[in-house]
Backbone bond lengths (Angstrom), bond angles and torsions (degrees), N, CA, C in turn:
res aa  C-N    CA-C-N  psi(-1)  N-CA   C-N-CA  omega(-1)  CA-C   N-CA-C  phi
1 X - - - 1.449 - - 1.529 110.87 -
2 X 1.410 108.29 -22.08 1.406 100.26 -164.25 1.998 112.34 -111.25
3 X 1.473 102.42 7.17 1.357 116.71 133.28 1.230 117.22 -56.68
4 X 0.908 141.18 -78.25 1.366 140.87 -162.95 1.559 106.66 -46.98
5 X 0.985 128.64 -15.38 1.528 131.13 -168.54 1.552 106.91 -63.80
6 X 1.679 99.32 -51.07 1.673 99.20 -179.50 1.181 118.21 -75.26
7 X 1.627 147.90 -49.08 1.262 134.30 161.37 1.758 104.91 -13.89
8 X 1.638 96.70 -69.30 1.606 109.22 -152.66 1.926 100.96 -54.32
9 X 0.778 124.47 -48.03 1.571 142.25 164.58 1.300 114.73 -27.59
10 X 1.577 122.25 -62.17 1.462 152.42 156.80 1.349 115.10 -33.13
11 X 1.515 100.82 -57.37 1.559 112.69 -162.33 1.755 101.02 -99.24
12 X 1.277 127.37 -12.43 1.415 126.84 127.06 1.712 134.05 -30.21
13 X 1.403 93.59 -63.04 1.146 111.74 -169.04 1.730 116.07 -83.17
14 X 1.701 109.86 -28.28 1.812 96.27 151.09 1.737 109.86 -71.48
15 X 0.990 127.25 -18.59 1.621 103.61 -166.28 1.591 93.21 -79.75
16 X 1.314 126.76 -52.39 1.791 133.25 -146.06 2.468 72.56 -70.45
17 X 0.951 117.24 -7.21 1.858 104.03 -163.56 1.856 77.80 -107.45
18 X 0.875 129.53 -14.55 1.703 128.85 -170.40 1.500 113.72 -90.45
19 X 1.660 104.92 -52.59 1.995 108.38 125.53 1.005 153.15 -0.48
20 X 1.710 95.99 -70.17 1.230 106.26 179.61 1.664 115.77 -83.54
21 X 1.204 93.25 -28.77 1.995 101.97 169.15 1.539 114.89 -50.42
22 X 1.090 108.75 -60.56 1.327 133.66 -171.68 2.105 92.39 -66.96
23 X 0.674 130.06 -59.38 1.464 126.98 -170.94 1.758 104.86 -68.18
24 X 0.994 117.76 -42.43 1.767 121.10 152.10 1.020 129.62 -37.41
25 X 1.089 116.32 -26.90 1.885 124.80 -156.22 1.414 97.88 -90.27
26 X 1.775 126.74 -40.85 1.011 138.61 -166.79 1.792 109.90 -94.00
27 X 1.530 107.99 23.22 1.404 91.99 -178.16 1.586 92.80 -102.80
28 X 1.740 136.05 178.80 0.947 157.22 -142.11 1.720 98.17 -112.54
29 X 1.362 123.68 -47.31 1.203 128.74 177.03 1.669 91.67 -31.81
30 X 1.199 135.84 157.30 1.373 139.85 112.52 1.495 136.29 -49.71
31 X 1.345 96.06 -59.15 1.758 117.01 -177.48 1.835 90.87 -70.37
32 X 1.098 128.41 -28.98 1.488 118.17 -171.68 1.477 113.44 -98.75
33 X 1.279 114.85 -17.71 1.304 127.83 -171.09 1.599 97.40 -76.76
34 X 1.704 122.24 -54.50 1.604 121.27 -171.84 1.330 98.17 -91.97
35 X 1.314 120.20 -40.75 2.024 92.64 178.25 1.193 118.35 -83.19
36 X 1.508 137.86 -5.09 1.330 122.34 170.01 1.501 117.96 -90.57
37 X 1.792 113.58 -7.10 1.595 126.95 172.43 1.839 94.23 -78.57
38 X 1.517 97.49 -39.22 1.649 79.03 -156.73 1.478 107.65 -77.26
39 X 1.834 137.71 -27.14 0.993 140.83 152.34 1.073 125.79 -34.90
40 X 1.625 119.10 -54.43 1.488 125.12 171.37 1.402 124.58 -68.23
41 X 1.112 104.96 -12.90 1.667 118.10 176.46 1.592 114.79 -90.19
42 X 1.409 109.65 -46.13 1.533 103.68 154.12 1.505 143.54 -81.75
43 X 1.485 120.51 -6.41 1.288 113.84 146.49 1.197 111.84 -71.93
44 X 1.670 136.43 -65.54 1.082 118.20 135.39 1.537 114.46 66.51
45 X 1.869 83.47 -116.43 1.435 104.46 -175.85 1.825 120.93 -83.12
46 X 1.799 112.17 -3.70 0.917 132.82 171.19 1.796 102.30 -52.14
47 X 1.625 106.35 -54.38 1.584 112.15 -140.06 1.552 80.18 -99.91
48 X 1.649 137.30 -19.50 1.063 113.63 153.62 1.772 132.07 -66.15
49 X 1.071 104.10 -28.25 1.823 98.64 165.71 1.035 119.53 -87.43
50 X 1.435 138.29 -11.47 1.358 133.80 142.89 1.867 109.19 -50.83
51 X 1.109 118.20 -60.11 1.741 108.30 -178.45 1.484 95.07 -69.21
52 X 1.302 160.15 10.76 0.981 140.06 174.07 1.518 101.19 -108.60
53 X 1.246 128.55 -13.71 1.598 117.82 168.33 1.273 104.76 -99.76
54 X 1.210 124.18 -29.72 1.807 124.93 151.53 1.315 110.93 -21.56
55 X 1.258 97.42 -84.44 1.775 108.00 -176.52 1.760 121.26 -52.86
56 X 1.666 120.67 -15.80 1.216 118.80 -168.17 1.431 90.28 -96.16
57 X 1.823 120.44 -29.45 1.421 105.22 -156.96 1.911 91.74 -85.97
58 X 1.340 106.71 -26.09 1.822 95.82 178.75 1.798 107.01 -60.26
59 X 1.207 116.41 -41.28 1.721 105.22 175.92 1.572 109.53 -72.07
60 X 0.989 124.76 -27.00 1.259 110.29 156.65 1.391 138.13 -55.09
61 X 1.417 108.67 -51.49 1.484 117.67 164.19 1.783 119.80 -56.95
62 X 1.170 105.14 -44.26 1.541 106.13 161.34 1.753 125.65 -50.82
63 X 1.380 88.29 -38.78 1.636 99.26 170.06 1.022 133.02 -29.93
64 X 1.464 104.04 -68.58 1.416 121.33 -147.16 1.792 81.08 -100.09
65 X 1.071 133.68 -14.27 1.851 113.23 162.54 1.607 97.96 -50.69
66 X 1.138 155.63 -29.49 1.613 160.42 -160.30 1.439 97.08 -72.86
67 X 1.387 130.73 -29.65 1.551 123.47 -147.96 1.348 102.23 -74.62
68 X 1.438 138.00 -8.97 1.375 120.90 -174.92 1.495 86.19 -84.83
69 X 1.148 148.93 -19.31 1.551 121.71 -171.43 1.306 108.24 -92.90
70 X 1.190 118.55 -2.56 1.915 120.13 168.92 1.497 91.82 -89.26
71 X 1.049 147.57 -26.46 1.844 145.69 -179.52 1.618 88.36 -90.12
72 X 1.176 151.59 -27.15 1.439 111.42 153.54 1.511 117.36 -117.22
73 X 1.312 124.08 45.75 0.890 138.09 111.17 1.489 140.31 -43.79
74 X 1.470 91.84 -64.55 1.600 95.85 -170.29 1.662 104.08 -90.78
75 X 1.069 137.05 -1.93 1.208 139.12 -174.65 1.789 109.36 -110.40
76 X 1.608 123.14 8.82 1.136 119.33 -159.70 1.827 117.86 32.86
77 X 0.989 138.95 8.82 1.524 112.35 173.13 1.569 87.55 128.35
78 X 1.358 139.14 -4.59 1.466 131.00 -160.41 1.268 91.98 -109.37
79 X 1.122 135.52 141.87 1.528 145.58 -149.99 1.849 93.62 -149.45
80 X 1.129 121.77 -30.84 1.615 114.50 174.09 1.433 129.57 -81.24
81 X 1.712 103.60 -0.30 1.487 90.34 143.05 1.280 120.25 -114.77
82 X 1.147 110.02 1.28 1.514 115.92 173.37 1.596 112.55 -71.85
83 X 1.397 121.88 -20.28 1.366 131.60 163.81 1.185 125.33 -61.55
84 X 1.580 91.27 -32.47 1.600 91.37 -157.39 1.705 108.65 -102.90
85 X 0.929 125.56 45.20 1.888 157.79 148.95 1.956 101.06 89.61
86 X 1.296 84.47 30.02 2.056 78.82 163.24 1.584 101.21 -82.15
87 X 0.943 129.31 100.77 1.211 120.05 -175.17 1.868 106.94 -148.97
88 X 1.198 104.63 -8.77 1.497 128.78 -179.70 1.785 110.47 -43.46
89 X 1.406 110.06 -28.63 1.638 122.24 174.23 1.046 121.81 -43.90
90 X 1.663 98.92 -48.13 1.469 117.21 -152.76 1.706 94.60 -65.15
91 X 1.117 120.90 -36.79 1.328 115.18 -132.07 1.671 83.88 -98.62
């Protein structure tokens, strides 16, 4: 549960920066209007591809907890050669 905290944090933190782009754009400055859109627009999309390899590397890590059912899978139920270092598949 407490994985999920950082994605959710991340993916907080591009929208409230997606906000802040968008609330920039409409100020009167010039010089503040395009460099504080274009700053906020590239962290932005910074802290969104950070939660997006977040989120691919947590299904990954969940993944590979699955691998004992491909080892009796592929071994029908025989575990003594699976002991004995055939194990080179997995990887």
């Amino acid at each position: 549960m407490f994985e999920l905290l950082g994605p959710a944090m991340s993916i907080t933190t591009a929208a409230l920066l997606a906000r802040t782009s968008l609330r920039t754009w409409r100020a009167e400055n010039k010089f503040l209007k395009w460099v504080g859109t274009g700053l906020a627009a590239f962290f932005s999309a910074a802290v969104s591809v950070i939660s997006v390899i977040m989120i691919v590397g947590m299904f990954k890590l969940h993944a590979r907890g699955r691998s004992s059912l491909g080892l009796k899978d592929r071994y029908h139920g025989r575990t003594d050669s699976a002991r004995s270092g055939d194990l080179q598949w997995l990887l």
